[in-house]
C-alpha positions in Angstrom: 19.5 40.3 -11.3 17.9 37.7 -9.2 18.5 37.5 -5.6 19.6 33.6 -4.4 17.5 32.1 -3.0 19.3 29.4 -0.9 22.5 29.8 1.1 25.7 27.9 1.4 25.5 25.7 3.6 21.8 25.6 3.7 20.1 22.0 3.9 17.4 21.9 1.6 15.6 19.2 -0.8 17.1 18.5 -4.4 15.1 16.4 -7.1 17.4 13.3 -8.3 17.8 14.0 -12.1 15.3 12.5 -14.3 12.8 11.3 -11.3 10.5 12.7 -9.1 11.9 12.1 -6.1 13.2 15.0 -3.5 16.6 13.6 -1.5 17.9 15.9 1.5 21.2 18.3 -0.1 23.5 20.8 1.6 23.9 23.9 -0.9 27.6 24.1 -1.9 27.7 27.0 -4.3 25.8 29.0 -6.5 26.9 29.8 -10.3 24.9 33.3 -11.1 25.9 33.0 -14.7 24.4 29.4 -15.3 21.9 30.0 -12.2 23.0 27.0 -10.7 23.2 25.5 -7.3 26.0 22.8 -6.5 24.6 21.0 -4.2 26.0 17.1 -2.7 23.7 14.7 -1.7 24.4 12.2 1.1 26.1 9.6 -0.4 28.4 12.2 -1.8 27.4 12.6 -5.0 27.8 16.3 -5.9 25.4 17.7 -8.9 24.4 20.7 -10.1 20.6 21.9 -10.0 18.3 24.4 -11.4 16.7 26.3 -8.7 12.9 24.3 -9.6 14.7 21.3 -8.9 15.3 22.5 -5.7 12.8 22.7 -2.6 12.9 24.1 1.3 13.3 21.2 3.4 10.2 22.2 5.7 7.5 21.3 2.9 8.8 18.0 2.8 8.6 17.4 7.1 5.8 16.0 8.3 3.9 17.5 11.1 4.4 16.1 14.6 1.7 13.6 16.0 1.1 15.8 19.3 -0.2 18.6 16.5 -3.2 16.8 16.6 -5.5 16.0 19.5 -8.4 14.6 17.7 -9.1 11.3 17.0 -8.5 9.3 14.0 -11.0 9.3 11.2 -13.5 6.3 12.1 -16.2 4.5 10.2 -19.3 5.2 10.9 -22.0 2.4 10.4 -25.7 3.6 10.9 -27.9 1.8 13.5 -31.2 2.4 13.9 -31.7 3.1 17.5 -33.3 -1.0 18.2 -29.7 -2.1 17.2 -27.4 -1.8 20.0 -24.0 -2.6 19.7 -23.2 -6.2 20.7 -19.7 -7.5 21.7 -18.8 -10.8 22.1 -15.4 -12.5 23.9 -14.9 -14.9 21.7 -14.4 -14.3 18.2 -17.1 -13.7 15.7 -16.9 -16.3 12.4 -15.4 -14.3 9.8 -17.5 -13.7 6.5 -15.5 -16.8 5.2 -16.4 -19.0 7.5 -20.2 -17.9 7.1 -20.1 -18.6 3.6 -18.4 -21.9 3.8 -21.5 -22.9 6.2 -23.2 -22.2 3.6 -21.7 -24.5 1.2 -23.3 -27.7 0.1 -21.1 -31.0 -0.5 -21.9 -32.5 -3.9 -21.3 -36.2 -4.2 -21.8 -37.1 -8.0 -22.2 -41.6 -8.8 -22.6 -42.8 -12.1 -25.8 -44.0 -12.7 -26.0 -47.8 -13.0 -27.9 -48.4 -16.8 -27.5 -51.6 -19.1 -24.3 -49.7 -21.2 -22.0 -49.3 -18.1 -23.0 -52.0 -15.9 -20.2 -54.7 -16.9 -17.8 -51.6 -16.7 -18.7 -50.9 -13.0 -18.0 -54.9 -12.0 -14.8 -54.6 -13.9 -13.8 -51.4 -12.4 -14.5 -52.8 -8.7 -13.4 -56.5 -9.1 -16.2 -58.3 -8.7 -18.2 -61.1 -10.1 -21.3 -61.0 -12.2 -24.0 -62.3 -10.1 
């Protein structure tokens, strides 16, 4: 006969039927003929899972940030040892900006031939000369 596994009482992560998801559940009971855990969630709704669908609630906390006393991952870019880093108080253009400079304004007229001439002194109201 299997041993249980978690305790009355015990806080522990249940999996929400039919998802994925782990929600924080305080073990109410255990059935050892259906091997069962009643467990109620915090809203209050009170279910009963399979002991798979049940986790210990320290996998699911995340390590404390004073763990750690390295630094963040960073990007490295490779220089070559001419480069030197330059820094600047004002704020570089962003790559938009560059490429806008880099944009030419097109200005398209019609050309002026015998078909569209009388068109063009309509258009702008004025007399044929």
């Amino acid at each position: 006969m299997p041993s249980v596994k978690y305790q009355k009482g015990e806080l522990v992560m249940g999996r929400w039927p039919g998802s994925n998801l782990y929600y924080q559940v305080k073990v109410l009971s255990f059935d050892v003929k259906e091997q069962l855990y009643t467990v109620i969630y915090k809203d209050g709704t009170e279910l009963e899972l399979k002991e798979q669908d049940i986790k210990s609630i320290a996998g699911f906390q995340s390590p404390s940030r004073s763990r750690s006393r390295s630094p963040g991952r960073r990007r490295y870019v490779s220089r070559s040892p001419a480069r030197t880093a330059r820094r600047s108080s004002s704020r570089s253009p962003s790559r938009r900006d560059a490429k806008l400079k880099d944009t030419l304004e097109v200005r398209l007229t019609p050309l002026a031939t015998e078909n569209n001439k009388g068109l063009n002194k309509e258009e702008n109201n004025t007399p044929a000369a």
